[in-house]
C-alpha positions as MATLAB code, in Angstrom:
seq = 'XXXXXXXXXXXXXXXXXXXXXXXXXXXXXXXXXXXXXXXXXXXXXXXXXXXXXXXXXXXXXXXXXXXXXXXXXXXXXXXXXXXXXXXXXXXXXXXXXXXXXXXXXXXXXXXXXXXXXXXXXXXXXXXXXXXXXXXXXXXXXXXXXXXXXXXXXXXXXXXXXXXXXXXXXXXXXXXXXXXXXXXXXXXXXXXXXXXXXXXXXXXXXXXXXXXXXXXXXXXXXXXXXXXXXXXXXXXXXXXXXXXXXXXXXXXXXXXXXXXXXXXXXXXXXXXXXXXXXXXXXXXXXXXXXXXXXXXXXXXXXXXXXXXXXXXXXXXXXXXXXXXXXXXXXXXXXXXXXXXXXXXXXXXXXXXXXXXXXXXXXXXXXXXXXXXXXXXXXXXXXXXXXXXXXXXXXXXXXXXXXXXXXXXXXXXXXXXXXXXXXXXXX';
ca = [
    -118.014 -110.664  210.255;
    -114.392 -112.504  209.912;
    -111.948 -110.267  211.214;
    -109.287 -109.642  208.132;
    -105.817 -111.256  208.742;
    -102.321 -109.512  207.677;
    -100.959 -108.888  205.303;
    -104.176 -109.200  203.615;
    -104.073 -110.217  200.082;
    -106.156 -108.415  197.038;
    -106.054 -110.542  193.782;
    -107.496 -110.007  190.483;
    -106.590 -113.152  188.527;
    -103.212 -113.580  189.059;
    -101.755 -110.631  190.136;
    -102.126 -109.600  194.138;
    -101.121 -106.412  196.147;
    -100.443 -107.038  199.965;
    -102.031 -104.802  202.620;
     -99.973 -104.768  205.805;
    -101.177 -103.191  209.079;
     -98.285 -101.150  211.083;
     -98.294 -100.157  214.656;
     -96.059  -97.122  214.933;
     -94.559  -97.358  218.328;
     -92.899  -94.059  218.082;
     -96.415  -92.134  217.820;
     -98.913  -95.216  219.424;
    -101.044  -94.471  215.791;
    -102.051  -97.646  213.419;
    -102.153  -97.198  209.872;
    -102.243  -99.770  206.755;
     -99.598 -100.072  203.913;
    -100.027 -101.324  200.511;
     -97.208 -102.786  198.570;
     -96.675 -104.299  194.903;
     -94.469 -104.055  192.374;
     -94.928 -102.093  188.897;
     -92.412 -101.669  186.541;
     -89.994 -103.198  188.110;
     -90.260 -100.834  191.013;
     -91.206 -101.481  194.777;
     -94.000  -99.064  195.657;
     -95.311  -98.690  199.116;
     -98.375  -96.385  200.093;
     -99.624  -95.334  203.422;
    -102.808  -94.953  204.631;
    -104.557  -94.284  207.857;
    -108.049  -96.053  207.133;
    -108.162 -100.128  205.993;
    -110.956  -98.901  203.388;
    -109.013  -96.255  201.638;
    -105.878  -98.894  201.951;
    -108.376 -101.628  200.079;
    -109.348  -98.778  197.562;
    -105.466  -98.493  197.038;
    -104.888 -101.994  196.673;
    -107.949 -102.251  193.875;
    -106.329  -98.942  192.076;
    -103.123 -100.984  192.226;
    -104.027 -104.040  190.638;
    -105.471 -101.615  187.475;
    -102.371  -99.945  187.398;
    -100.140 -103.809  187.069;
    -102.741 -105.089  184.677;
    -102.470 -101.898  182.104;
     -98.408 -102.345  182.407;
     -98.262 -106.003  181.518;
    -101.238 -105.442  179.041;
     -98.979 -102.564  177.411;
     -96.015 -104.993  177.347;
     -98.064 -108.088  176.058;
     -99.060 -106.205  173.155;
     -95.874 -105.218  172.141;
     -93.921 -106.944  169.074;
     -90.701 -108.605  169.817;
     -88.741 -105.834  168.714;
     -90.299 -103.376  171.119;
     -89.820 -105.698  173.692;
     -86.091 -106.475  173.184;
     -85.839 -102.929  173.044;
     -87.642 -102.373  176.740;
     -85.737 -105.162  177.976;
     -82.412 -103.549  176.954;
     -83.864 -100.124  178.393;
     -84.358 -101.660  182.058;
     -80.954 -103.139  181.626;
     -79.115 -100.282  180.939;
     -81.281  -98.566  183.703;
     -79.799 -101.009  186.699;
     -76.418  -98.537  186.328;
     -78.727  -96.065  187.509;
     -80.217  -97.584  190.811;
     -82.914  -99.349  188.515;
     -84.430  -96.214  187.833;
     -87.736  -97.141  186.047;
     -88.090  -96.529  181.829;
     -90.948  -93.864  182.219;
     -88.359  -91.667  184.576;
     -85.990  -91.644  182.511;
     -87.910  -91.040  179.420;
     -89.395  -87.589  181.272;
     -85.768  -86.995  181.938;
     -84.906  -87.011  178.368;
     -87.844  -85.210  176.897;
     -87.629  -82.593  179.179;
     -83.820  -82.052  179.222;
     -84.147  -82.003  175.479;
     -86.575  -79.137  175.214;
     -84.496  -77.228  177.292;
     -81.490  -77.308  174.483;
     -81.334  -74.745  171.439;
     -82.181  -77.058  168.118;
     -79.635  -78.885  167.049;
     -77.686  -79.440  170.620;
     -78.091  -83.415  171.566;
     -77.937  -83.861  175.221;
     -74.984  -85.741  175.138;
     -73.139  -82.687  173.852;
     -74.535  -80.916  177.103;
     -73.565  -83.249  179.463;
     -69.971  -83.276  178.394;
     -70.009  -79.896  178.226;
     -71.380  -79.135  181.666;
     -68.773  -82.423  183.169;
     -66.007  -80.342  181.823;
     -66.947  -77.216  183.410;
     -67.815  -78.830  186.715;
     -64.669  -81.671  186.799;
     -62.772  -79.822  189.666;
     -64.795  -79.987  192.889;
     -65.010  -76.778  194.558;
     -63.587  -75.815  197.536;
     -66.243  -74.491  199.655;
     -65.263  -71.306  201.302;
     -67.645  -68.327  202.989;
     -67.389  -64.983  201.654;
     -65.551  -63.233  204.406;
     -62.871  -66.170  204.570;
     -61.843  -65.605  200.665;
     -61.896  -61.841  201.564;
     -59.218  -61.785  203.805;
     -57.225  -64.553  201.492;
     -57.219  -62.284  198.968;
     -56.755  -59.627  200.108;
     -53.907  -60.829  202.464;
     -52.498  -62.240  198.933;
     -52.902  -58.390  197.121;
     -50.919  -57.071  199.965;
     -47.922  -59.560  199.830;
     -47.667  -58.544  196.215;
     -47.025  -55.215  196.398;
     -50.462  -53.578  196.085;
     -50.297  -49.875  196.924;
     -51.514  -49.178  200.075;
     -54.395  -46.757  198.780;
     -55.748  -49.683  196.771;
     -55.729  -52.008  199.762;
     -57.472  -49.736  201.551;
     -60.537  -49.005  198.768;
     -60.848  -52.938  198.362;
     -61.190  -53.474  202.155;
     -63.572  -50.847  202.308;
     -66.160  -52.290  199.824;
     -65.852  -56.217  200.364;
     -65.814  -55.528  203.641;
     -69.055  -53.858  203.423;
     -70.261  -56.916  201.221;
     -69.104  -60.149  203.568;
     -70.742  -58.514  206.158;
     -73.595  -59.032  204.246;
     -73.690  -62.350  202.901;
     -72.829  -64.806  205.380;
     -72.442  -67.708  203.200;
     -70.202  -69.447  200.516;
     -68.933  -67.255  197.523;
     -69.767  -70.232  195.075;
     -73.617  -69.667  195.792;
     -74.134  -65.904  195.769;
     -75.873  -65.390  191.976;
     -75.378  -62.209  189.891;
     -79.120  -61.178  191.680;
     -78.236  -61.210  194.933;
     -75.154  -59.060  194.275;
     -76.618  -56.528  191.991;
     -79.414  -56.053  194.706;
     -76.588  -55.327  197.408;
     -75.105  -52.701  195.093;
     -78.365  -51.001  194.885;
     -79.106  -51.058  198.286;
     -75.258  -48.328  198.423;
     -77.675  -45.952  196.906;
     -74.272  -44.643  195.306;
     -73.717  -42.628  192.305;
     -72.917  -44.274  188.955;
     -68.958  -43.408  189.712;
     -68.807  -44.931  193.145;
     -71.246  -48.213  191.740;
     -68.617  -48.803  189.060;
     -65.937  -48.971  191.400;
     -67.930  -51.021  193.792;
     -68.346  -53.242  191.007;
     -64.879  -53.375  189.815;
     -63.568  -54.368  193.370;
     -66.500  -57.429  193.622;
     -65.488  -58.316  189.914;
     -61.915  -58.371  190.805;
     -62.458  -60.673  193.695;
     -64.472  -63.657  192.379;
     -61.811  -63.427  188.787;
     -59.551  -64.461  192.027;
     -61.481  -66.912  193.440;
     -62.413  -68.676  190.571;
     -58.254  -69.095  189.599;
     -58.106  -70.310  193.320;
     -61.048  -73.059  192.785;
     -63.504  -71.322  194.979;
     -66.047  -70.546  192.013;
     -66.565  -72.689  188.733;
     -63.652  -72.457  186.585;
     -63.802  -71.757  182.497;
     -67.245  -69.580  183.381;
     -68.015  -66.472  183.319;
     -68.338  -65.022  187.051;
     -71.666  -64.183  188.618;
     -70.098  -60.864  189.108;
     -69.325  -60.115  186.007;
     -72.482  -60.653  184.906;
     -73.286  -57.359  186.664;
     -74.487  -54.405  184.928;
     -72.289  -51.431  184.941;
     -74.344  -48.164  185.740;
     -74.266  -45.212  183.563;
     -71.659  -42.760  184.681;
     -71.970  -39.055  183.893;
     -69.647  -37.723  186.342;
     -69.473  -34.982  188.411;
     -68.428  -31.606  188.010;
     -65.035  -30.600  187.530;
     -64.088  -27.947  189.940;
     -61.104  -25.873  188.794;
     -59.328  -23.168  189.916;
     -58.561  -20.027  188.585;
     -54.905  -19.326  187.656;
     -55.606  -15.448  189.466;
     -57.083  -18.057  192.825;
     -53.858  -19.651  192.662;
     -51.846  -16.430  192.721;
     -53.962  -15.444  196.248;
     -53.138  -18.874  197.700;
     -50.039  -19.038  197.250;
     -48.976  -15.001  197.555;
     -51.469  -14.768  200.276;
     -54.073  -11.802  200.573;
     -57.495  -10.854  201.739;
     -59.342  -13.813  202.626;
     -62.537  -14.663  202.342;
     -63.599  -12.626  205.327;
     -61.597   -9.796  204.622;
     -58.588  -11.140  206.392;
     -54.790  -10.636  205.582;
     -53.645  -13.914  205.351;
     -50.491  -16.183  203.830;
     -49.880  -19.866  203.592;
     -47.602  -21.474  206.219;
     -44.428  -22.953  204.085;
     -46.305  -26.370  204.848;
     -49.577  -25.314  202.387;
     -47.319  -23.583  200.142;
     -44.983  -26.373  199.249;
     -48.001  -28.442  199.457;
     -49.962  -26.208  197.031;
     -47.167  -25.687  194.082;
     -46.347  -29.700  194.305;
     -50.757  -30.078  193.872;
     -50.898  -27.445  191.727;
     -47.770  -28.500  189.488;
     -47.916  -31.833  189.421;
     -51.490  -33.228  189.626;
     -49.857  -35.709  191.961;
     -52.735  -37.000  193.858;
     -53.147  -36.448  197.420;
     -52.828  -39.721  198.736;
     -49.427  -39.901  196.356;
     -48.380  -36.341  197.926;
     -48.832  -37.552  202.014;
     -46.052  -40.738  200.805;
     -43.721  -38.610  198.591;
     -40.392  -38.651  200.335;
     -37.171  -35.996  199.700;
     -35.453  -38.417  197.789;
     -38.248  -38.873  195.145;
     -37.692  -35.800  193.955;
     -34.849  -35.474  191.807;
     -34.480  -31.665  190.666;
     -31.119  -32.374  188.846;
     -33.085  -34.503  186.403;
     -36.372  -32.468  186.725;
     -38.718  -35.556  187.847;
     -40.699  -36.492  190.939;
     -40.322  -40.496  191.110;
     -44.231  -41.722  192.212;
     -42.969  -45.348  192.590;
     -45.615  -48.194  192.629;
     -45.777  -48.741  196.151;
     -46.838  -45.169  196.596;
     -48.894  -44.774  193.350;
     -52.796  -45.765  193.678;
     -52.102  -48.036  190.674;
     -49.346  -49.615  191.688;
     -47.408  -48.754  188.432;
     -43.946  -46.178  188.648;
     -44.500  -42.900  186.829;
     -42.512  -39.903  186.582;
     -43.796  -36.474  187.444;
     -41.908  -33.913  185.078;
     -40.781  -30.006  187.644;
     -42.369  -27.719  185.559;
     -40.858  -24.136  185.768;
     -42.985  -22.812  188.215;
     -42.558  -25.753  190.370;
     -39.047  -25.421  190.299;
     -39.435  -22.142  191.343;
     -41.414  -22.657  194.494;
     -39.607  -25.654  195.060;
     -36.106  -23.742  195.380;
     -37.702  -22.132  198.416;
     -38.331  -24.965  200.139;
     -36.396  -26.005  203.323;
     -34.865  -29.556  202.597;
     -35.333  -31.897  204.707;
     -35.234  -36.435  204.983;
     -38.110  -38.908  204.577;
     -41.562  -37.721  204.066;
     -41.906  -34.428  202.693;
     -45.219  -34.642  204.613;
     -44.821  -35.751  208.061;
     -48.577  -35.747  208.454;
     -51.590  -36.572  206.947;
     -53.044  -33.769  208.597;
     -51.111  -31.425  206.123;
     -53.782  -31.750  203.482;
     -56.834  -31.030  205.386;
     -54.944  -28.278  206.458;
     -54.351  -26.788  202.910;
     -58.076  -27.534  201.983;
     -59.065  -25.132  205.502;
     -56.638  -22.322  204.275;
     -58.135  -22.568  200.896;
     -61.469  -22.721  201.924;
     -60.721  -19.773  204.666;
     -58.998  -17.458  201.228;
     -61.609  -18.165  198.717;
     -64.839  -19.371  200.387;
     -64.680  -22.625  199.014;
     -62.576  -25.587  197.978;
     -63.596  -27.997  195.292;
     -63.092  -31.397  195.386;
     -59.623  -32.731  194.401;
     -59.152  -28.885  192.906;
     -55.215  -29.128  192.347;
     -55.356  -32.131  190.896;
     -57.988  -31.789  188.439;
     -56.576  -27.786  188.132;
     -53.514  -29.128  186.260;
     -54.849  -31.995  184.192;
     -57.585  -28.948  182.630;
     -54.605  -26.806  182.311;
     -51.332  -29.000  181.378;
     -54.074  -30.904  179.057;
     -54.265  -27.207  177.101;
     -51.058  -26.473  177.535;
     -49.192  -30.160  175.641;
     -53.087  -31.127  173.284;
     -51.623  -34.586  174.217;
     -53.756  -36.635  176.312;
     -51.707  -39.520  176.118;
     -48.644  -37.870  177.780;
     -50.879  -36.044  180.390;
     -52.459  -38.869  181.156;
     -49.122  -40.434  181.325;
     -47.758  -37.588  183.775;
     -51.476  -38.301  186.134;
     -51.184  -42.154  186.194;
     -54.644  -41.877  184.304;
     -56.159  -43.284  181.017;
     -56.203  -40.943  177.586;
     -59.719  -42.089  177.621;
     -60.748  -40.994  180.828;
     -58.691  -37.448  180.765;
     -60.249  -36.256  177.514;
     -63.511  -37.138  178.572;
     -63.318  -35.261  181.679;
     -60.752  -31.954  180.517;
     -61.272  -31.573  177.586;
     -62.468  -27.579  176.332;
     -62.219  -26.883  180.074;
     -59.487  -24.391  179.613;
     -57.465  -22.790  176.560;
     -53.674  -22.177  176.051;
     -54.175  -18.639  177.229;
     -55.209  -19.687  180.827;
     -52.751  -22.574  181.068;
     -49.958  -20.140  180.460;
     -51.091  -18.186  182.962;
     -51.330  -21.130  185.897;
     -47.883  -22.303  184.816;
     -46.943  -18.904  185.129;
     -47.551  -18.032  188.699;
     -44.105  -17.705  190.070;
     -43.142  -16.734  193.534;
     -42.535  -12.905  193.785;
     -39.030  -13.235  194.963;
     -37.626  -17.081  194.390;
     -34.697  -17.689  196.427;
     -32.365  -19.521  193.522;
     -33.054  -15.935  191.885;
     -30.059  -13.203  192.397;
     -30.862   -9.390  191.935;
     -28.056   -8.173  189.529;
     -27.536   -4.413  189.297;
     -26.720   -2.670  185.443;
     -23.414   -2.909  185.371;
     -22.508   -5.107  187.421;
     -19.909   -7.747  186.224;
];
């Protein structure tokens, strides 16, 4: 038998696919290639066996003859037209007719009717002209919020946006541009938080990719992977209020709890009229400094770098917080020299009536000043809140009866108050 020579050539009439045999000295293994050209296009097949690679070749030549039949038995028109095709197709690193037919066809079931894929293209180049910058997670973190902090963010808001996005870099390791709406709205239920705390986790991630996508780090003129997240449904928690008659025992003093005789140090006091007649948050309180309050003009100045949303607001002094704050020792800086001072208000309170709900002075005020005025807008004004939320939440908690009688508890001797005896000139 004549031992076959290489590249060994298969013809059929006058077409012919080579056979090559390669010696791979990487691996020490033989194997046989066939190469030919159809459409225009190189094509080279490996195969480990010279039959199968013979098999190949004979498949090959089939393949050639059905193109140049196809092409032979077009008219000239159809064949200027293929020409062109292949012409135009060298721009794209000679990328044969059939490709870029399947291209088309399939792009263009993938548009609504009536979009041409032209349209799409330009649409998509001017979404994607700016090349992003590619930054991890935990990098455009910090930026921002390095960058909220140089601006003037309050403190309090600093601190709830490190808290959750620290929470989610330490998660995804990898550049913001390629997290997708999924993989976020997956971390979010993995919090297992309520529908409150999920909205506000949400709000924070929303907040940060708006940011990076005005900084180049996401696409630009697209909506946000985060804000395609779903909000959850929030039906809040219950509002815990106190009684104007519990207010009286806190700040008179009493029985406790246990049976007790107790009275509030002048710390819890002041810091119980200011919660009580304010709604000044408690975060706001531990900043408040002497020289926000201004009794001559009957406002507490919250200023923005104090307030948890950043904006100024004035407090109005209320009577009875006039009253209690007339017996105040005056003193400079913070009227709170500790943060301790409001856990130790919520341990009296809990020690005097069993219990303290959360934020209770706060949301105490906004049930009762929101009876008291029927104006949500200028409560809500007063609490740095929205109309929306206030009414939602204090609305019908209280009537006009009870609010008189919170803004009526009055200390039982105030010290701006002078005994004057019938008679007396």
């Amino acid at each position: 038998m004549k031992r076959a020579t290489f590249p060994l050539m298969m013809r059929e009439g006058a077409l012919s696919v080579k056979i090559y045999k390669v010696h791979a000295k990487a691996t020490g293994y033989t194997f046989f290639q066939v190469c030919y050209s159809l459409a225009g296009q190189r094509v080279r097949k490996s195969l480990a066996d010279l039959d199968e690679a013979k098999r190949e070749a004979r498949l090959a030549l089939g393949r050639i003859a059905s193109g140049k039949a196809t092409v032979t038995a077009m008219g000239n028109t159809d064949r200027e037209s293929f020409a062109e095709s292949k012409r135009l197709l060298q721009a794209m690193d000679g990328k044969p007719v059939h490709l870029a037919v399947a291209e088309f066809v399939e792009a263009a079931r993938l548009l609504p009717d009536g979009t041409t894929l032209v349209e799409a293209a330009r649409e998509y180049a001017s979404r994607h002209r700016e090349q992003l910058k590619p930054r991890l997670l935990g990098e455009v973190v910090e930026e921002f919020l390095h960058r909220k902090t140089k601006d003037g963010a309050s403190v309090r808001y600093i601190q709830t946006l490190r808290s959750a996005l620290h929470r989610l870099a330490g998660n995804f390791r990898k550049p913001i541009a390629s997290i997708s709406t999924h993989e976020l709205e997956h971390w979010l239920d993995t919090q297992k938080a309520t529908g409150r705390t999920r909205n506000n986790l949400r709000v924070s991630i929303v907040t940060l990719w708006r940011w990076a996508r005005a900084h180049g780090y996401t696409a630009r003129d697209v909506e946000t992977e985060a804000d395609r997240i779903g909000t959850a449904k929030d039906r809040g928690g219950d509002i815990g209020v106190l009684s104007p008659a519990q207010l009286t025992l806190l700040l008179r003093g009493g029985r406790d709890a246990g049976g007790e005789k107790a009275t509030p140090t002048a710390e819890a006091e002041l810091f119980l009229a200011l919660g009580a007649f304010s709604g000044i948050r408690t975060a706001e309180l531990l900043r408040l400094e002497w020289r926000d309050i201004h009794e001559a003009r009957g406002v507490i100045e919250v200023g923005a770098h104090k307030a948890k949303t950043a904006t100024r607001r004035l407090v109005p002094i209320h009577g009875a917080l006039a009253a209690w704050l007339a017996r105040a020792p005056r003193g400079t800086g913070k009227v709170f020299s500790s943060e301790k001072a409001a856990v130790r208000v919520i341990g009296y309170g809990k020690q005097m009536l069993g219990e303290w709900p959360d934020n209770a002075l706060r949301h105490s005020y906004a049930t009762y000043r929101l009876a008291q005025t029927h104006d949500a807008a200028k409560t809500a004004l007063e609490l740095g809140n929205s109309p929306t939320m206030l009414f939602r939440n204090y609305r019908e908690l209280a009537d006009e009866k009870q609010a008189g009688g919170w803004f009526a508890t009055l200390p039982d001797s105030p010290a701006n108050v002078v005994s004057m005896k019938k008679g007396a000139a």
